[in-house]
VEXLUM-860191 format. One record per residue: residue in one letter; z, y, x of N, C-alpha, C in turn; residue number from 1. Coordinates in steps of 0.05 Angstrom, whole numbers, plus 32768, in hexadecimal, padded with zeros to 4 digits. Atoms other than C-alpha are relative to their C-alpha. Layout:
+-----+------+------+------+------+------+------+------+------+------+-----+
| res |  npz |  npy |  npx | capz | capy | capx |  cpz |  cpy |  cpx |   n |
+-----+------+------+------+------+------+------+------+------+------+-----+
|   a |    Z |    Y |    X |    Z |    Y |    X |    Z |    Y |    X | NUM |
...
+-----+------+------+------+------+------+------+------+------+------+-----+
end
This chain:
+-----+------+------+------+------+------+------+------+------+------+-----+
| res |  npz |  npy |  npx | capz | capy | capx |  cpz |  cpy |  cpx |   n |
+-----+------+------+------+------+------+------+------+------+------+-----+
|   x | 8001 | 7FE3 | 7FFF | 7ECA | 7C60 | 8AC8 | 7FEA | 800A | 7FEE |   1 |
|   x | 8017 | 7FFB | 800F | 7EA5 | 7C87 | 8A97 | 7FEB | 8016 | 8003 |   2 |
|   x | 801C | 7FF5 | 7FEE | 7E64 | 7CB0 | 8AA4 | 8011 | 801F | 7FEF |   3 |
|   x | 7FF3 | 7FE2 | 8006 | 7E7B | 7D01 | 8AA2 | 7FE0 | 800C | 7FFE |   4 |
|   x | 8019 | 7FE7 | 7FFE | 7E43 | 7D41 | 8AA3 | 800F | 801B | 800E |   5 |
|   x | 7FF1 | 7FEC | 7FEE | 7E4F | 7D75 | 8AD5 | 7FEB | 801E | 7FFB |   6 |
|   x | 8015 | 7FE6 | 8008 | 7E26 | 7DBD | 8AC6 | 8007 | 800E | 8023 |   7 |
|   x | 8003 | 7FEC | 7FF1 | 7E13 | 7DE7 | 8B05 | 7FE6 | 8018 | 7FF7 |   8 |
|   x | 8016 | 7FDF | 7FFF | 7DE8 | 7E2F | 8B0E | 7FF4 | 7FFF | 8017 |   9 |
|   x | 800D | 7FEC | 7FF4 | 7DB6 | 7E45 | 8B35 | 7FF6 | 801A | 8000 |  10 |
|   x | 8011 | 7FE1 | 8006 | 7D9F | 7E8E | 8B39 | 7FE2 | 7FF9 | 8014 |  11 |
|   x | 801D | 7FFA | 7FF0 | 7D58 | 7E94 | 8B47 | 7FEC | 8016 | 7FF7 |  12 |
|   x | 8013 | 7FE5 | 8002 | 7D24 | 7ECA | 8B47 | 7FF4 | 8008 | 7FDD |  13 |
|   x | 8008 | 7FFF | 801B | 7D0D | 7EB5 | 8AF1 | 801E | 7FFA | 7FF6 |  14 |
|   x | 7FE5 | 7FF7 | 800F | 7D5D | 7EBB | 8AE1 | 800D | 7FE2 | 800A |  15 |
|   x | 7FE4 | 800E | 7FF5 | 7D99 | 7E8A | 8AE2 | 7FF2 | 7FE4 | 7FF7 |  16 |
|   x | 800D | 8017 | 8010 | 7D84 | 7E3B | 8AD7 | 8021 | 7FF3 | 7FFB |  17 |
|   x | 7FEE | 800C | 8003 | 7DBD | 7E0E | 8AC2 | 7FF8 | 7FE4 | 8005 |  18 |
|   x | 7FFE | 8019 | 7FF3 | 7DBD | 7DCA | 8ADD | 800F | 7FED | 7FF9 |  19 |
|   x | 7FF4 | 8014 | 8006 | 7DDB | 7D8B | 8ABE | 8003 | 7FE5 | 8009 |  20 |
|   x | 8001 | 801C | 7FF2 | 7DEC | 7D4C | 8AE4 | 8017 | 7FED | 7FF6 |  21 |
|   x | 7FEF | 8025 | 7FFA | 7E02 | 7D01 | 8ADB | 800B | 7FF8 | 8012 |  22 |
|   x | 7FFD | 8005 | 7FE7 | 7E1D | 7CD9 | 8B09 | 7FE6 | 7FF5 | 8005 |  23 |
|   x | 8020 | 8019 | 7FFE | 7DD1 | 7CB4 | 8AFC | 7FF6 | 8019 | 8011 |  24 |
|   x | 8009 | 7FEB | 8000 | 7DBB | 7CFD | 8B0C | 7FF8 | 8016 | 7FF2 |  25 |
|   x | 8004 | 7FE8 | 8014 | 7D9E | 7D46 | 8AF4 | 7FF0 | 7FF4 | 7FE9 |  26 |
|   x | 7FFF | 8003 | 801F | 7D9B | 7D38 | 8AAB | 7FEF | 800F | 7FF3 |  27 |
|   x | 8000 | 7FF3 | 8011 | 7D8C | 7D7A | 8A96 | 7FF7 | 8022 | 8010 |  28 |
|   x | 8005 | 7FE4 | 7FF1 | 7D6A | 7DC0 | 8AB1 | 7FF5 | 8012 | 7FE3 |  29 |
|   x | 8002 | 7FF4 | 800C | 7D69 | 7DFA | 8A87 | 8006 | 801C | 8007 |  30 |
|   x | 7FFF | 7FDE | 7FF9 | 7D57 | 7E4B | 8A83 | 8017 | 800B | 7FF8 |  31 |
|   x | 7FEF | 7FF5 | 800D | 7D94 | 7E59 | 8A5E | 801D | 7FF8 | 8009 |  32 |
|   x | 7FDB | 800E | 7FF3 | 7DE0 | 7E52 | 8A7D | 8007 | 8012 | 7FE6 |  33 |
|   x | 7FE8 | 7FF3 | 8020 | 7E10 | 7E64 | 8A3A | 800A | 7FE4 | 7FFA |  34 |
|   x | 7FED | 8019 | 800E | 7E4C | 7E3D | 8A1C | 7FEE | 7FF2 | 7FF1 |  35 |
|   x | 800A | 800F | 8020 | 7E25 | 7E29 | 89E0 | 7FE6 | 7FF0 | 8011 |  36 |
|   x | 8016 | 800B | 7FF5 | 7DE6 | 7E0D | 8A12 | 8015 | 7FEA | 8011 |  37 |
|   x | 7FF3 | 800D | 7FF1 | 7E17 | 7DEF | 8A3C | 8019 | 7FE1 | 7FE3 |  38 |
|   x | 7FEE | 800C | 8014 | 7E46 | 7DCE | 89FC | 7FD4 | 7FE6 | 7FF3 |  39 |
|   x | 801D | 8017 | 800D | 7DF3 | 7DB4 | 89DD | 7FF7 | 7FEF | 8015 |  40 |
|   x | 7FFD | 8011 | 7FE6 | 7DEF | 7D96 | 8A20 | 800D | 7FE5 | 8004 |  41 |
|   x | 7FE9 | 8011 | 8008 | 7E29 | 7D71 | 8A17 | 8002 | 7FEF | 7FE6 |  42 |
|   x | 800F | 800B | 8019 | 7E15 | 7D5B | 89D8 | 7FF5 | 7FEE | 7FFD |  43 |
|   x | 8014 | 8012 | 7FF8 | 7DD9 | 7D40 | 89E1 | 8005 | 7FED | 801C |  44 |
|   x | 7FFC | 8015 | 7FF0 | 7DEF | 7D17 | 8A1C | 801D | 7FEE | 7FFD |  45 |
|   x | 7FEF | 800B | 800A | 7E30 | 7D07 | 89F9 | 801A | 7FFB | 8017 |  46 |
|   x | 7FEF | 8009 | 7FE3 | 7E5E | 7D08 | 8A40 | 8010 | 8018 | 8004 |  47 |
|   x | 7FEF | 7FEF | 7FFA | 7E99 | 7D29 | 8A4E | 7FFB | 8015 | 801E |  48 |
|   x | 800E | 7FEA | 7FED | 7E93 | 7D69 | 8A7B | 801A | 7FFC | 8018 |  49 |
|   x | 7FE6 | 7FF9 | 7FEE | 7EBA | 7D6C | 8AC5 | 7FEE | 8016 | 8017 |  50 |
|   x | 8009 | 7FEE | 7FEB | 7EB7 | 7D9F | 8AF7 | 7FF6 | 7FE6 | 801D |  51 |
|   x | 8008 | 8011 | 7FEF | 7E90 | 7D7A | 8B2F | 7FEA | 8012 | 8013 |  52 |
|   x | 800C | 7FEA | 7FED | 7E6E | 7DB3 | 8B67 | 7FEF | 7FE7 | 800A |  53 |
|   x | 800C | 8019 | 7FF0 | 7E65 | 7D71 | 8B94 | 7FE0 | 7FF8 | 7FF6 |  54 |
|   x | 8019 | 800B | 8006 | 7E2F | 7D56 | 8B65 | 7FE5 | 8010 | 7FF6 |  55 |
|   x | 801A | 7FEB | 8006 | 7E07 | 7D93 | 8B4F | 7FF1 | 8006 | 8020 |  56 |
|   x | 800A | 7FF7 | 7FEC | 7E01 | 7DA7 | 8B9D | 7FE8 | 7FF9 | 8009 |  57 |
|   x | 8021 | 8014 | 7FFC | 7DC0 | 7D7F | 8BAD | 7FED | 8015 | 7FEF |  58 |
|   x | 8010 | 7FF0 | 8015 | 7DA0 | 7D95 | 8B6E | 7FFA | 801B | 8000 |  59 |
|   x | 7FFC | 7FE6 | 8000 | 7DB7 | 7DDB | 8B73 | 7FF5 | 800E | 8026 |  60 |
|   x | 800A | 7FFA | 7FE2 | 7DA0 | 7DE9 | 8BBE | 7FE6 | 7FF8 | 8003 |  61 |
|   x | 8022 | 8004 | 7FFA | 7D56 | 7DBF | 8BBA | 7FF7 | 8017 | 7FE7 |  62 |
|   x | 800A | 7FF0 | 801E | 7D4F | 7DEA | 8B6F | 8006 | 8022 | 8019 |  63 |
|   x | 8007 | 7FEB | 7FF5 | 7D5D | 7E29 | 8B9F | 7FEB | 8009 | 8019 |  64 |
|   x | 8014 | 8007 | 7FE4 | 7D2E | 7E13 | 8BDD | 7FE8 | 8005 | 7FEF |  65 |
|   x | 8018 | 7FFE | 8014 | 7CFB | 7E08 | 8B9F | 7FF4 | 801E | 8003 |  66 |
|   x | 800A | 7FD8 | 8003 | 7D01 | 7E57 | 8B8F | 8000 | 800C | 800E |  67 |
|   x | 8005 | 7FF3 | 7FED | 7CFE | 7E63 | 8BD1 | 7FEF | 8001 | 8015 |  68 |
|   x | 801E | 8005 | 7FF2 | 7CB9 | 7E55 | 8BDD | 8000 | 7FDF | 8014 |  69 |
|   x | 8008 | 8023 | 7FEA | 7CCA | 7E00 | 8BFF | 7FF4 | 7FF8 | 7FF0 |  70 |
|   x | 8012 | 8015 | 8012 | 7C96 | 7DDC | 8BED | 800B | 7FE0 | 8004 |  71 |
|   x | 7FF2 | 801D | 7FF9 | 7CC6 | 7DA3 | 8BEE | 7FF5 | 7FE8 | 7FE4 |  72 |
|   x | 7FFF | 800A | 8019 | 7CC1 | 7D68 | 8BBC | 8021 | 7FF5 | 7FF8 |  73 |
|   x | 7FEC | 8010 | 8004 | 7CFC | 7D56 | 8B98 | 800E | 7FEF | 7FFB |  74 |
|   x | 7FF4 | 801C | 7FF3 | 7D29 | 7D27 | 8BAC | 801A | 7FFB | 7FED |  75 |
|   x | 7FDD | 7FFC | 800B | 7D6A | 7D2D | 8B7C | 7FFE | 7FE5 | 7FF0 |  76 |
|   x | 8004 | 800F | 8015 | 7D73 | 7CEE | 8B50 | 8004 | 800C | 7FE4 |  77 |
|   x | 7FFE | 7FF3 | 8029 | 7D67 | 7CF8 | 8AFE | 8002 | 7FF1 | 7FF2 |  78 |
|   x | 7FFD | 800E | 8017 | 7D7E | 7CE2 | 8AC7 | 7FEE | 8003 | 7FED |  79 |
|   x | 800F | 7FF8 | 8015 | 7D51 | 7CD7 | 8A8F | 8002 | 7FF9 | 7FEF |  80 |
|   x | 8000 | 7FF9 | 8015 | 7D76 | 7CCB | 8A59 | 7FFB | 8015 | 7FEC |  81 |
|   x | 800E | 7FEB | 8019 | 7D5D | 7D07 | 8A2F | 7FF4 | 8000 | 7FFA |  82 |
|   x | 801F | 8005 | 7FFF | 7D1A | 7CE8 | 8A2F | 7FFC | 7FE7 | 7FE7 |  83 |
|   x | 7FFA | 8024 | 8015 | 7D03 | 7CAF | 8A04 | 7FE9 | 7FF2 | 8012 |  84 |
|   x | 8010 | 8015 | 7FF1 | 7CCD | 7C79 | 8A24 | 7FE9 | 801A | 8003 |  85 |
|   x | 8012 | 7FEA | 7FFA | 7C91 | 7CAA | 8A25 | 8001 | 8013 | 8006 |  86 |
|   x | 7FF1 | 7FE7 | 7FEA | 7CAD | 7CE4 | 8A41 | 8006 | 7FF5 | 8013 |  87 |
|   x | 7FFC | 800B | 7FE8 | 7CCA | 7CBB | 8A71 | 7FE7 | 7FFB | 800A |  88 |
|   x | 8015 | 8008 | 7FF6 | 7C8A | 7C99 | 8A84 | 7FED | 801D | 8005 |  89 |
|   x | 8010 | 7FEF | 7FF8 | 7C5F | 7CDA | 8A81 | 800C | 8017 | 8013 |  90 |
|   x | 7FF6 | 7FEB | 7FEE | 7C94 | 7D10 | 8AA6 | 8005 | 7FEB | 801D |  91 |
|   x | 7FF1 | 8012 | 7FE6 | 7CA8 | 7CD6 | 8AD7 | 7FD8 | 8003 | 8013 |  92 |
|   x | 8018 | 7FFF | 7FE8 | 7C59 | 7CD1 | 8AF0 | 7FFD | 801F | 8002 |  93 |
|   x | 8010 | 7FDD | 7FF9 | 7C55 | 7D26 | 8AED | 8014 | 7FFA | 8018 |  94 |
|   x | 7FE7 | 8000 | 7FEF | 7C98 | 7D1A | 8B1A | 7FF9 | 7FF3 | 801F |  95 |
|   x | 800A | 800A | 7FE9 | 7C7C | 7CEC | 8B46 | 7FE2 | 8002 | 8015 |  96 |
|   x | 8014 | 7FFE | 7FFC | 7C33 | 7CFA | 8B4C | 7FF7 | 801A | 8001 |  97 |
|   x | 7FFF | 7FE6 | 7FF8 | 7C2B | 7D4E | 8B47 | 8012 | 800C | 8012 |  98 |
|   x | 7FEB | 7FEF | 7FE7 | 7C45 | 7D70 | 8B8C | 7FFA | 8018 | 7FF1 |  99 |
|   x | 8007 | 7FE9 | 8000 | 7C4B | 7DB0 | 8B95 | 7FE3 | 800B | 8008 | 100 |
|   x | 801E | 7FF3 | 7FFF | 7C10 | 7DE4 | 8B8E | 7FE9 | 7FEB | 7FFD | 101 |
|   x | 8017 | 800E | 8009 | 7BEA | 7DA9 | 8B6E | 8004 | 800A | 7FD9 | 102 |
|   x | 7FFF | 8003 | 8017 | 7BDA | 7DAF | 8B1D | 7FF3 | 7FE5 | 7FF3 | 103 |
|   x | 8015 | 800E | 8009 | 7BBB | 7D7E | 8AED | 8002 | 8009 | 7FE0 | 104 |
|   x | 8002 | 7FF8 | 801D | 7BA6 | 7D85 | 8AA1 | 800E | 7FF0 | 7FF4 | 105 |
|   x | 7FF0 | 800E | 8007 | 7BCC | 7D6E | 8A6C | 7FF4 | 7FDE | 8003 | 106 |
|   x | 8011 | 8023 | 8006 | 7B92 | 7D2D | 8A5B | 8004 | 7FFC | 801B | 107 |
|   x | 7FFF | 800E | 7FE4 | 7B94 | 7D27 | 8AAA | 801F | 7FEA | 7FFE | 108 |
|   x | 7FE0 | 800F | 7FFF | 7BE4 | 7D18 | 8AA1 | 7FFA | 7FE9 | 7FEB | 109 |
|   x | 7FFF | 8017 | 8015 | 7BCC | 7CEB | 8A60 | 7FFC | 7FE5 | 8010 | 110 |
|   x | 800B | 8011 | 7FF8 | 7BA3 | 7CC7 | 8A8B | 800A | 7FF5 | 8013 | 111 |
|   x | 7FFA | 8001 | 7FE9 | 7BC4 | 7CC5 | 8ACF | 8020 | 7FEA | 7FF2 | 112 |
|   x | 7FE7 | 7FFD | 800C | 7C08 | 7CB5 | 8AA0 | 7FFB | 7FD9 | 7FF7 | 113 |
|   x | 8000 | 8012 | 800F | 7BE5 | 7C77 | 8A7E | 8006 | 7FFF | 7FE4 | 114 |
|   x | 7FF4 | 7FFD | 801D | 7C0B | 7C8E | 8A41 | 7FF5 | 7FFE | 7FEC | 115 |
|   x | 8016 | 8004 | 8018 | 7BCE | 7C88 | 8A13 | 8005 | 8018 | 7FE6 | 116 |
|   x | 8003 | 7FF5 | 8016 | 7BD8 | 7CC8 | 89ED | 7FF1 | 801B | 800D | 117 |
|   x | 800F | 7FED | 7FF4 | 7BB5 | 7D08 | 89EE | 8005 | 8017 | 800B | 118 |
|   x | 7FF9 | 7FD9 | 7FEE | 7BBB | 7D4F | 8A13 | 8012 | 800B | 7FEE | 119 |
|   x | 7FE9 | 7FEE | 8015 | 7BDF | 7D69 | 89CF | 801C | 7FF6 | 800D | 120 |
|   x | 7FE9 | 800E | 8000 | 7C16 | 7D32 | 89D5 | 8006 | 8001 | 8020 | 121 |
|   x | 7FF4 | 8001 | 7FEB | 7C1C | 7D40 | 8A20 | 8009 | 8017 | 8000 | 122 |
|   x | 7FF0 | 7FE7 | 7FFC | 7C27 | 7D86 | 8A17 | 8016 | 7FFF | 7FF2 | 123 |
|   x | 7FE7 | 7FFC | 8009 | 7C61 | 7D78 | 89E2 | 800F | 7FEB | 8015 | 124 |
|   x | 7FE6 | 8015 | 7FF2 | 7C7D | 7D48 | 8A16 | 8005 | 8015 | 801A | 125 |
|   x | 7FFD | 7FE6 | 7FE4 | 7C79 | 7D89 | 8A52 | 8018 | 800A | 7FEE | 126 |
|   x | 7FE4 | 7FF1 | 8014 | 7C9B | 7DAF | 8A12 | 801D | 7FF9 | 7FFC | 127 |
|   x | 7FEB | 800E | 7FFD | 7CCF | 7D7E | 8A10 | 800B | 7FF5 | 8014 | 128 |
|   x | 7FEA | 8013 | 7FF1 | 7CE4 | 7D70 | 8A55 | 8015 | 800F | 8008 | 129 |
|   x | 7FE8 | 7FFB | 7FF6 | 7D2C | 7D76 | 8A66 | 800B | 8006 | 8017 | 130 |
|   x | 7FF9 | 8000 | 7FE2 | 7D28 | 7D7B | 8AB1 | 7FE6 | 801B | 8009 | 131 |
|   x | 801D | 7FF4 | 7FEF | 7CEF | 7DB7 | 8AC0 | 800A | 8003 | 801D | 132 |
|   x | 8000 | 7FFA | 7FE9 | 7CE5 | 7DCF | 8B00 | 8008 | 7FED | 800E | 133 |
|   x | 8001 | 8020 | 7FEB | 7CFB | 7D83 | 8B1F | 7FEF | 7FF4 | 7FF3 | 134 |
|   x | 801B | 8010 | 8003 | 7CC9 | 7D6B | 8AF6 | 7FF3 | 800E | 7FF7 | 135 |
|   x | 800D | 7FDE | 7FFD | 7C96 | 7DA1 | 8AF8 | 7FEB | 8005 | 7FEB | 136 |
|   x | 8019 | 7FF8 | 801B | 7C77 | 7DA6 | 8AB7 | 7FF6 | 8017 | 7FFA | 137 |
|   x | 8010 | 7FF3 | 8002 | 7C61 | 7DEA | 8AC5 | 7FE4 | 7FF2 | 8014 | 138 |
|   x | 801A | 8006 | 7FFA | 7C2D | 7DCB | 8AEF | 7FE6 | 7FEB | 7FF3 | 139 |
|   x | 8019 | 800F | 8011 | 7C02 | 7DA8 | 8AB6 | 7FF6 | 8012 | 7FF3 | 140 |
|   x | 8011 | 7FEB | 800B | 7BCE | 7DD8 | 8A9E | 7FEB | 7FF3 | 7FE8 | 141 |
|   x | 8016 | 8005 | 801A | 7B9E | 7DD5 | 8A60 | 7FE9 | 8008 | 8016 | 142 |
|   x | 8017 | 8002 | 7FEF | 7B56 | 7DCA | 8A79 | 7FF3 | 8014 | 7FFB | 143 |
|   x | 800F | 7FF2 | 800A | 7B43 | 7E04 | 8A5E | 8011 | 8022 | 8011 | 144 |
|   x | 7FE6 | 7FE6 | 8004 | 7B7A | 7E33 | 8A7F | 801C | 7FFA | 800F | 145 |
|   x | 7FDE | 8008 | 7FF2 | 7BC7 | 7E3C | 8A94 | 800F | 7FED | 7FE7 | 146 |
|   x | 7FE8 | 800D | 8026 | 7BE0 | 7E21 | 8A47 | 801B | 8008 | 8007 | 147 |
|   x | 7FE1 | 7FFB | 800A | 7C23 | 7E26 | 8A33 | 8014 | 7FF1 | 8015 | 148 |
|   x | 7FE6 | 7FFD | 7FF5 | 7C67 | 7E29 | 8A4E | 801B | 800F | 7FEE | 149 |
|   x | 7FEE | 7FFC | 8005 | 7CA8 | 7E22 | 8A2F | 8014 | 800D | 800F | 150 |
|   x | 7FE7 | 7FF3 | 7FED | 7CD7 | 7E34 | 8A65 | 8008 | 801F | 8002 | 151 |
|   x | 8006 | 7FE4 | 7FFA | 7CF5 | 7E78 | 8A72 | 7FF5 | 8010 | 7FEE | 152 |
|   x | 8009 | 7FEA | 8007 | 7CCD | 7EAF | 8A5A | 7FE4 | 7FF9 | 7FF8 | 153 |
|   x | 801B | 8011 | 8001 | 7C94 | 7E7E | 8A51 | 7FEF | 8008 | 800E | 154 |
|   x | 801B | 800B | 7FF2 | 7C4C | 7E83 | 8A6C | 7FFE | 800B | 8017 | 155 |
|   x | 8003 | 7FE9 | 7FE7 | 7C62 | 7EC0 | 8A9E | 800E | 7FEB | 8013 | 156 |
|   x | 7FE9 | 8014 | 7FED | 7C9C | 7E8D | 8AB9 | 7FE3 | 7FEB | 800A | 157 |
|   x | 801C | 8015 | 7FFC | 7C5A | 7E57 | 8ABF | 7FF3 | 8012 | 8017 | 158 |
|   x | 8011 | 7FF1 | 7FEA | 7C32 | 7E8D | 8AE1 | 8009 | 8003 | 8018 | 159 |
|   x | 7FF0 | 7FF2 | 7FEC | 7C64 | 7E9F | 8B12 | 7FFD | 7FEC | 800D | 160 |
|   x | 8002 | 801A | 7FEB | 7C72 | 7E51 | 8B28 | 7FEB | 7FF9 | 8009 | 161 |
|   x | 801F | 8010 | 7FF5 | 7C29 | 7E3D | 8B2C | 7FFF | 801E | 8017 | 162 |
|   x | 8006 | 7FEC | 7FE3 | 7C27 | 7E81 | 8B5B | 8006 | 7FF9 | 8019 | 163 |
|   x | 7FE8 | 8005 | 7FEB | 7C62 | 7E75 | 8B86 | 7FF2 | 7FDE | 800D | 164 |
|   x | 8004 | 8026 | 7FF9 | 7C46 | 7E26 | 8B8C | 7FE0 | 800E | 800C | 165 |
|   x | 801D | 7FF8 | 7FF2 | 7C02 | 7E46 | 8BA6 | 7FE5 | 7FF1 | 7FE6 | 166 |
|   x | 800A | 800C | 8019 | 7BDC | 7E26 | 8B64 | 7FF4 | 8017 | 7FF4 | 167 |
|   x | 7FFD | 7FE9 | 8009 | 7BD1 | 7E65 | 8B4E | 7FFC | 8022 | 8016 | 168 |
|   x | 7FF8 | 7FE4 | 7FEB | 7BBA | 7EAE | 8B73 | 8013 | 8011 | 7FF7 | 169 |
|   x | 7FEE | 7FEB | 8002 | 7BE9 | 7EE3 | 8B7C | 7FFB | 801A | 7FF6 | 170 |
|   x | 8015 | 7FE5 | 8008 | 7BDB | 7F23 | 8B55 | 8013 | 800F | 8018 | 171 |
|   x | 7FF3 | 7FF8 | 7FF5 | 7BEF | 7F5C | 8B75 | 801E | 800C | 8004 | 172 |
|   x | 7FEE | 7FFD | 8008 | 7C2B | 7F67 | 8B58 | 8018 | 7FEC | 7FFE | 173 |
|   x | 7FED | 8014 | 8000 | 7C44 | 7F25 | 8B66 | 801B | 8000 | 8015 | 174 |
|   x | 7FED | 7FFD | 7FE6 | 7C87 | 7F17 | 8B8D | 8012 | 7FE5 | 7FF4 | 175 |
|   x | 7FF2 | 8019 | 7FF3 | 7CAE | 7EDB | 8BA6 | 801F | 7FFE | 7FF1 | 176 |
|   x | 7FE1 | 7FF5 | 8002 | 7CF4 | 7F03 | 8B96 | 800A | 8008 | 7FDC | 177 |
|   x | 7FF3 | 7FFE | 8018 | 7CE8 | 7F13 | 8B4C | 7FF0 | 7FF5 | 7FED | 178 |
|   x | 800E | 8006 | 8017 | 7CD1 | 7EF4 | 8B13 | 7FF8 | 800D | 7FE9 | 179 |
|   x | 8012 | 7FED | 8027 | 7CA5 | 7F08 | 8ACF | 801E | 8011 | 7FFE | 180 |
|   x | 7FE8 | 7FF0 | 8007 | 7CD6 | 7F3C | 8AAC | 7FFE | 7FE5 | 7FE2 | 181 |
|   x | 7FF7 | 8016 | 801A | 7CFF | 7F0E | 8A70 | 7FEE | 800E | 7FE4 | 182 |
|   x | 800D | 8002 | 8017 | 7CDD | 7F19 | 8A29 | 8015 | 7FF9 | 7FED | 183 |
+-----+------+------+------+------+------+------+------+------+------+-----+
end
């Protein structure tokens, strides 16, 4: 039997995520649900698409517990083909080793990671992961600061999670229910 890709949604408080699973597991999390994100999806993992509810449901229910303030850790299996050896190796220890409402700096992740490269090359490996929010690469910070964030609406989307994760105070203006405005 040959390996398919199944796409589910979540709605959450920073907009719609789209969700891509294997049968290995979620493959693929992204800010953008559209044909053409969903078809480059497909693409890049090279696997025919089936409707499959069954296997998103996990994913799609701990990813809404997430935005609903559980400080759960996630449990879903992942695929990591989209990765190459060093991504793997450095998102797999942020995956396993940063809980919730913990941060560390990028050189912390260099170091903690083993990976032998520096804070730059860990932030293009945050920039490049394929799974956020299950593997929580807003929570690696520059030692100097919040740094960068691809995701979303970028650094406001960052701000918001490190809030919600308690990592971060709440201005007064913060809330649970809505996220940054899009950009």
């Amino acid at each position: 039997m040959s390996e398919t890709l199944a796409f589910g949604a979540a709605e959450t408080a920073l907009g719609r995520l789209l969700v891509a699973a294997t049968e290995t597991g979620v493959a693929l999390v992204t800010w953008r649900d559209a044909p053409g994100t969903r078809a480059r999806a497909q693409g890049r993992l090279g696997l025919p698409v089936v409707d499959d509810p069954a296997r998103l449901a996990e994913p799609l229910l701990q990813l809404q517990a997430f935005f609903g303030g559980d400080p759960h850790a996630f449990t879903v299996p992942l695929d990591w083909r989209l990765t190459n050896p060093l991504q793997r190796q450095v998102l797999g220890t942020l995956f396993d080793r940063v809980p919730w409402g913990r941060t560390i700096t990028y050189g912390g992740l260099g170091d903690r990671s083993e990976a032998g490269v520096n804070a730059q090359a860990i932030g293009q490996v945050m920039g490049s992961n394929p799974i956020p929010i299950i593997v929580p690469c807003h929570r690696v910070v520059a030692s100097t600061g919040i740094g960068g964030y691809s995701g979303g609406s970028g650094i406001e989307v960052k701000r918001w999670l490190l809030t919600m994760e308690g990592a971060l105070p709440a201005t007064l203006d913060w809330s649970l229910d809505e996220g940054p405005a899009p950009v």
